[in-house]
Structures are given as structure tokens and as C-alpha cells.
RODOBA-468084 format. One line per 2 residues: number of its first residue (from 0); their letters; for each residue x, y, z of N, C-alpha, C. Coordinates in steps of 0.1 Angstrom, whole numbers, plus 5000, padded with zeros to 4 digits. Layout:
! residues N
NUM = a = X:Y:Z:X:Y:Z:X:Y:Z | ...
END
This chain:
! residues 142
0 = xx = 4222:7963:5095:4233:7959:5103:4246:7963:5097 | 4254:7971:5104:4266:7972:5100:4282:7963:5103
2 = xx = 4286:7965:5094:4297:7955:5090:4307:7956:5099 | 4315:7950:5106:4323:7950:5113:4332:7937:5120
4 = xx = 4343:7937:5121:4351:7922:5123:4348:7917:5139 | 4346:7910:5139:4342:7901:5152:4357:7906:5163
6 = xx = 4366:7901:5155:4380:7907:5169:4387:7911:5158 | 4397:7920:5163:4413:7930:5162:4419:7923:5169
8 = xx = 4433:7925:5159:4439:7916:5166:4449:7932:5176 | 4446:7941:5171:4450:7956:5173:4436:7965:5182
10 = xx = 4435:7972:5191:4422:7982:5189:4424:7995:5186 | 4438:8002:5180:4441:8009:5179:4450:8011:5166
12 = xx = 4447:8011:5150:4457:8008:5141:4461:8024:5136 | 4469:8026:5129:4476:8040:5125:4467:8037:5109
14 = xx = 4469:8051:5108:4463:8055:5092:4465:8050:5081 | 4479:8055:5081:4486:8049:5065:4483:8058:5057
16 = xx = 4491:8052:5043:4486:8059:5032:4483:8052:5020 | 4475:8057:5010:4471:8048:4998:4476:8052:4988
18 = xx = 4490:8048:4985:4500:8051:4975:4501:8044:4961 | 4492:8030:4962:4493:8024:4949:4480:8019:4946
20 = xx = 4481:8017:4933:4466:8009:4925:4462:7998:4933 | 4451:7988:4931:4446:7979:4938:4460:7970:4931
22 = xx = 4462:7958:4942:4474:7949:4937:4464:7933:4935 | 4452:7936:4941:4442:7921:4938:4427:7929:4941
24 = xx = 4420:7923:4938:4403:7929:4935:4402:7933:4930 | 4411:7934:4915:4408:7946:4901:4404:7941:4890
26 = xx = 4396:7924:4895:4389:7917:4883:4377:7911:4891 | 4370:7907:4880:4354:7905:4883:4355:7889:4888
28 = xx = 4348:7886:4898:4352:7873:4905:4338:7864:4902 | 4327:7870:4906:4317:7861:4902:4306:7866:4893
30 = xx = 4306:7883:4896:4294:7889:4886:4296:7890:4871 | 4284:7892:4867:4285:7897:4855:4288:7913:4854
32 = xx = 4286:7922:4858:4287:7935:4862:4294:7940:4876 | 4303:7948:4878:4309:7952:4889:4312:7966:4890
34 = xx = 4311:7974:4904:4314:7986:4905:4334:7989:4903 | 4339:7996:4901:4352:7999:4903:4353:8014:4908
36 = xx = 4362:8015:4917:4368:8027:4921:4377:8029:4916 | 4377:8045:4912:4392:8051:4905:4400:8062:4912
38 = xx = 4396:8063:4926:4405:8070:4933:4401:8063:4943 | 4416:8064:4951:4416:8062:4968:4407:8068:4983
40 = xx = 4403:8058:4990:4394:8062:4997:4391:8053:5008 | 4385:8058:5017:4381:8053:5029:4367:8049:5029
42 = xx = 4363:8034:5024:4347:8032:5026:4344:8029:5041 | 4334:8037:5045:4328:8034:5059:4319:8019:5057
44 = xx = 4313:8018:5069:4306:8008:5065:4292:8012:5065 | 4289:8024:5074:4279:8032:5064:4274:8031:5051
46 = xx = 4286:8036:5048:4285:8036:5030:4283:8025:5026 | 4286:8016:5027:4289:7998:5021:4272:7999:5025
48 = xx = 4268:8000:5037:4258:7996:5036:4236:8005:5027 | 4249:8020:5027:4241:8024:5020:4238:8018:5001
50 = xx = 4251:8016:4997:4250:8013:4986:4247:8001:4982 | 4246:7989:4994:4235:7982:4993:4223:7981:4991
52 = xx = 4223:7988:4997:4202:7993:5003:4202:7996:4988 | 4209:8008:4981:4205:8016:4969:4204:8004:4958
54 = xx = 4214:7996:4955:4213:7987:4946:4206:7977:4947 | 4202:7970:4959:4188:7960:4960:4177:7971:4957
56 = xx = 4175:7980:4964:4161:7989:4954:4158:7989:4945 | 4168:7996:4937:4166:7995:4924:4167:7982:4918
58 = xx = 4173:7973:4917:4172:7960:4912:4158:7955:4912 | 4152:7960:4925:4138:7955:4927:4142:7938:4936
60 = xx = 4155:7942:4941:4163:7922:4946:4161:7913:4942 | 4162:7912:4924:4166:7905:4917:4180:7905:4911
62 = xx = 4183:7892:4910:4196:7891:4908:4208:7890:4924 | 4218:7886:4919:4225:7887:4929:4236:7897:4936
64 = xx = 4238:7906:4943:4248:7914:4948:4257:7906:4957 | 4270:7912:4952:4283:7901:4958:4291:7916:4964
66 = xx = 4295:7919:4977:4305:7926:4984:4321:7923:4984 | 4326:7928:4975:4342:7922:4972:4352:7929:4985
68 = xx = 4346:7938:4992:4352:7942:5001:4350:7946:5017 | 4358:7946:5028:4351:7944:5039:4361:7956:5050
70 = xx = 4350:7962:5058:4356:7971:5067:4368:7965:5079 | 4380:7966:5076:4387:7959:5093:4393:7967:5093
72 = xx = 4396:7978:5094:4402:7990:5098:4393:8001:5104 | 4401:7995:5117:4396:8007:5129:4397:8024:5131
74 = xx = 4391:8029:5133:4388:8042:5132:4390:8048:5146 | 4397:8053:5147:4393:8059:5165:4387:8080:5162
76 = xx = 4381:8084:5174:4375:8096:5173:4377:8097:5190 | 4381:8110:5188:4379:8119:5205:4367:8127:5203
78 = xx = 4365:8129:5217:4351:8134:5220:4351:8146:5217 | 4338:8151:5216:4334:8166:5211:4342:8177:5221
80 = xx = 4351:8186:5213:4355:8199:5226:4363:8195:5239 | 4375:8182:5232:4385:8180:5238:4398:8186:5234
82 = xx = 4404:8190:5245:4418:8200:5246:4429:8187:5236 | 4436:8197:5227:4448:8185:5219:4455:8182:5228
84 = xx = 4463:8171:5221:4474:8161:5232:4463:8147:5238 | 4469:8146:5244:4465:8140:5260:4460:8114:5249
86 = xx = 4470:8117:5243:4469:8102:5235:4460:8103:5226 | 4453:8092:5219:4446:8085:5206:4434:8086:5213
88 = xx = 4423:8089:5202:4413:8089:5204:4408:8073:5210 | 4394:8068:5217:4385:8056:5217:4386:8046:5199
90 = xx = 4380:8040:5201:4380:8031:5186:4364:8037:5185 | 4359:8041:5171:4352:8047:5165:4338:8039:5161
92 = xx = 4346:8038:5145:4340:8023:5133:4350:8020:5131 | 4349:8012:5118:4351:8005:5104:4355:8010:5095
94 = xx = 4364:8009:5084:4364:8016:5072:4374:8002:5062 | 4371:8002:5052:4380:7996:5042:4384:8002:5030
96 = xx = 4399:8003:5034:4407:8006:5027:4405:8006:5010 | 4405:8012:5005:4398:8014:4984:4410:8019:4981
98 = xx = 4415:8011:4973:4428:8020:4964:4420:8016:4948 | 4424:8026:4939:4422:8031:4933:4424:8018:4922
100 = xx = 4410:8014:4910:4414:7995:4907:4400:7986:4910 | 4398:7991:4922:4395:7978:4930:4380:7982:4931
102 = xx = 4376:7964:4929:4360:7963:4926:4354:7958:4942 | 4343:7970:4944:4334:7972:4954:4324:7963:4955
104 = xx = 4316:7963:4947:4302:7954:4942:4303:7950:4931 | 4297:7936:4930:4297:7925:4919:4280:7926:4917
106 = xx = 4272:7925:4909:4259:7921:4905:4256:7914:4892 | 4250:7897:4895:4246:7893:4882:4235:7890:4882
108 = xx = 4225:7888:4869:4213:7883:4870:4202:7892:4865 | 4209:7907:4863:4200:7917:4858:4211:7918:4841
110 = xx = 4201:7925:4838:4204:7938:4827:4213:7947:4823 | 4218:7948:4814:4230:7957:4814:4224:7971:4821
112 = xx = 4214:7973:4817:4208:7986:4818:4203:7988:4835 | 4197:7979:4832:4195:7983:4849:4207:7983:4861
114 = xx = 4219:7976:4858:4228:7976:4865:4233:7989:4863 | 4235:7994:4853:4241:8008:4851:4234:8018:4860
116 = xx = 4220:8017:4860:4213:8027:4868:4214:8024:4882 | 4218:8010:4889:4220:8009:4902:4232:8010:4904
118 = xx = 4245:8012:4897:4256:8017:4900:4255:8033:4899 | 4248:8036:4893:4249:8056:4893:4242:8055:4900
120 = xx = 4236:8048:4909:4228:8053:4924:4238:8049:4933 | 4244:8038:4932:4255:8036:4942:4271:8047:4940
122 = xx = 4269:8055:4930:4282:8059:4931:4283:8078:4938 | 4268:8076:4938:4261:8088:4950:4264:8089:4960
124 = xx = 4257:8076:4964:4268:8074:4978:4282:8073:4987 | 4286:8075:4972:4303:8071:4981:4311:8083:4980
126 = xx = 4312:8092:4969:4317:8105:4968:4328:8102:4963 | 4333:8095:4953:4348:8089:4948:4342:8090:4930
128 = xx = 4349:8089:4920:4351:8083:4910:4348:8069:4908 | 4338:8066:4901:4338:8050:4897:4335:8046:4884
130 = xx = 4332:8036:4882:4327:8033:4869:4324:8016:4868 | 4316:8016:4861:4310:8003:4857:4320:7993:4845
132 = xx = 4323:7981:4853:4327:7974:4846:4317:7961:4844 | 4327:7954:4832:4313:7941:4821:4326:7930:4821
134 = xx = 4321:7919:4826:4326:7905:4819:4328:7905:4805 | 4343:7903:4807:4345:7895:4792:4335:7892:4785
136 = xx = 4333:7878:4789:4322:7868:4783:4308:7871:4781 | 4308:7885:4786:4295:7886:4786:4284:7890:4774
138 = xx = 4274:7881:4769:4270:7883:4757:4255:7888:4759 | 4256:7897:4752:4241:7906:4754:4228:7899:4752
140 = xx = 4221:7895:4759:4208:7889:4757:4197:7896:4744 | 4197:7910:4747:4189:7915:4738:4190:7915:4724
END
């Protein structure tokens, strides 16, 4: 199932641009392990939902996966082999906004190690720069 906001309060929003670091979601909220983005980007909700899929796999769905972020930016697309001009495309999908900072996926409950291998599976999917971040507090079981 793909992600998407029940109502807009817009059905039509403008682009923008992604000019600064994350200004909140650039700390770990509940996991012990979290994905971070280090460049700016447009997650689909495709992608959110691939990188789901990828990280429950491998985990084997143990442990918990936490989504720190959510598509409400509308996308519009014109139809295939339409003449330019003529207004804004239909409303598309989804996308959420990633500035560069800001934590994607939270996962606790596993292993340092195995989290590391379901974030380099998740960071396949997105096509951005990421990296794995660790709680403070976090004290190695092994």
C-alpha cells in the first residue's frame, strides 16, 4: 500500500527548492539505529515503500522499523505526447521532501550488524548518499 495524505488542502502545489540542511528530523527519536540522508531529494512513496520491504527482509521482521517521514507533496504529470503550454499537469503521486540531515528510517531491536546490512540494502533503493547513524546510549551487547 502506498503512502499518501487522505486530503490537500492544495491539489496542485509548486516545486520549490531544497536550499538548506534538515532544520528538525536530524536526531534519532525512538530507534536504536537510523538511516540519514546527505543530499537533497525527492522520496517517492515508491521508494519509502521499497525500502521497507528491503529492510523487513532482511531483518527477517524482527525488531522494530519506525518511518520518520511522510509523502504530502503532490506531484502532477502530463500525459504522454502532449504539445507544451496549455496549464499544469493532473496530480500524479506523493513525494517527501529530504533535505540533506534528515533521518528516513529508525530500526531497533536488531544488531549493529545486521542493521548496517539492511540500510546498504535500503540505500539502493533511493539513489542519494546516506549513512548509518547509532544512539548515543547505545551500548554494544556483544
Amino acid at each position: 500500500m502506498l503512502l499518501q495524505p487522505k486530503r490537500v488542502k492544495y491539489r496542485k502545489v509548486q516545486k520549490g527548492r531544497i536550499r538548506k540542511i534538515a532544520q528538525r528530523g536530524y536526531t534519532l527519536d525512538v530507534g536504536t539505529f537510523g538511516l540519514k540522508a546527505l543530499e537533497p531529494c525527492w522520496l517517492t512513496s515508491r521508494q519509502l515503500e521499497a525500502i521497507r520491504i528491503a529492510i523487513s527482509r532482511k531483518t527477517k521482521r524482527e525488531g522494530i522499523i519506525y518511518l520518520r517521514v511522510f509523502p504530502e507533496k503532490g506531484l502532477t504529470k502530463k500525459p504522454a505526447e502532449v504539445r507544451m503550454g496549455s496549464g499544469k499537469g493532473s496530480p500524479d503521486s506523493f513525494v517527501c521532501v529530504i533535505e540533506p540531515g534528515r533521518i528516513i528510517y529508525e530500526i531497533e531491536g536488531v544488531s549493529k550488524k545486521l542493521a548496517q546490512e539492511a540500510f546498504r540494502l535500503a540505500d539502493s533503493k533511493i539513489g542519494i548518499k546516506t549513512k548509518m547513524v547509532i544512539r548515543e546510549d547505545y551500548i554494544n551487547p556483544s
